[in-house]
C-alpha positions as CSV (number, residue, x, y, z in Angstrom):
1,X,9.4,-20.5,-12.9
2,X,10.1,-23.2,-10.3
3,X,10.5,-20.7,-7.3
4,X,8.4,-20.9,-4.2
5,X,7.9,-18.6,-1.1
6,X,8.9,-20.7,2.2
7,X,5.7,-20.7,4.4
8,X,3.5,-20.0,1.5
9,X,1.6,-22.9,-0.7
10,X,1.8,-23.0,-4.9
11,X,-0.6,-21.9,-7.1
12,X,-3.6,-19.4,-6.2
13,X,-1.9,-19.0,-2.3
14,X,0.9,-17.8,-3.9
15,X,-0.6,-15.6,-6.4
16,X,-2.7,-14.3,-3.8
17,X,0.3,-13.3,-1.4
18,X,2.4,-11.5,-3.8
19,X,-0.3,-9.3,-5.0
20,X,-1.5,-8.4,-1.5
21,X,2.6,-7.5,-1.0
22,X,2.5,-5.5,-4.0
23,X,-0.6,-3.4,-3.0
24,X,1.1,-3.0,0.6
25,X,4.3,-1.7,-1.5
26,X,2.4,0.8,-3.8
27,X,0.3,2.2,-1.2
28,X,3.8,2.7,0.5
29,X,5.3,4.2,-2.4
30,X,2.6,6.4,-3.6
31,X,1.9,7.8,0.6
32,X,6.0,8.6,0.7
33,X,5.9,10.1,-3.2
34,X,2.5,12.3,-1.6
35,X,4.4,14.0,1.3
36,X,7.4,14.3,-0.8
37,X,5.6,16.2,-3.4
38,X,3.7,18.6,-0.4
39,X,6.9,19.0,1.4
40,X,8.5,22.2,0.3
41,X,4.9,23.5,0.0
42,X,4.1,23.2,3.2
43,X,8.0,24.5,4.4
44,X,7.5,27.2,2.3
45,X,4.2,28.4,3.7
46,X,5.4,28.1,7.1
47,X,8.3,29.9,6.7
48,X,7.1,32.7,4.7
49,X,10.7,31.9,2.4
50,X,10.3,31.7,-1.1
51,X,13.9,29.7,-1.6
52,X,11.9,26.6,-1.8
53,X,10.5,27.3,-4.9
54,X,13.2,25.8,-6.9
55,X,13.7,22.5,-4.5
56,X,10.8,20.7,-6.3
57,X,9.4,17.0,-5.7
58,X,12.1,15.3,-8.2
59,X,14.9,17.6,-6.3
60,X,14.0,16.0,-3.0
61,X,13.9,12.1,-4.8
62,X,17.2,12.7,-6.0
63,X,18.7,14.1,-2.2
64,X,17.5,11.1,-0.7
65,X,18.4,8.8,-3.1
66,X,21.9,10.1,-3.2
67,X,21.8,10.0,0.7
68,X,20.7,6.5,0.7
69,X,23.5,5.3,-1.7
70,X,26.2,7.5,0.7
71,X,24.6,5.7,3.7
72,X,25.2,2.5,2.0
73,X,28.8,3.3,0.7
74,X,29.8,3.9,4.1
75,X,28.6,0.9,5.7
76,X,30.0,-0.6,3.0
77,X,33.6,1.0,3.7
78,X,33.2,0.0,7.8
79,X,32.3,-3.2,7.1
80,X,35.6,-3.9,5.1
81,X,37.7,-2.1,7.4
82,X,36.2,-4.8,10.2
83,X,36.8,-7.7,7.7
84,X,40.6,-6.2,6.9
85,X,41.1,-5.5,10.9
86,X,40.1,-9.6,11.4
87,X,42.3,-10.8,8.8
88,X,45.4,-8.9,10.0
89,X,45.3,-10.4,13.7
């Protein structure tokens, strides 16, 4: 498609560096999807408290992912607030 990597040759180079940065990602991904999946599990077997048992593995995906997107939102909202504060003086 005409696109390069910066620091990285064409051709087999290239093909060679995004699939090691794929494997790197999907071991990532699938480690993180492992403990979230064995989290309440494990909480619940500590605890000896059974209200766990309805917080499954997709529960917890959804928390975070709504707790990254606040995170973001937020930044989002101070940043402006900086840029408005700049623009007024």
């Amino acid at each position: 498609m005409g696109s390069s990597i910066p620091g990285i040759r064409p051709g087999r180079a290239t093909s060679d560096y995004i699939e090691k940065v794929m494997n790197r990602l999907t071991f990532l991904g699938a480690i993180f999807l492992g403990i979230v999946a064995t989290v309440p599990t494990a909480v619940e077997s500590a605890t000896q408290v059974t209200t766990f048992q309805g917080l499954g593995a997709t529960s917890l995906l959804i928390l975070v992912g709504v707790a990254i997107d606040t995170a973001k939102q937020i930044q989002t909202y101070v940043i402006s607030q900086r840029y408005e504060g700049m623009v007024k003086q």
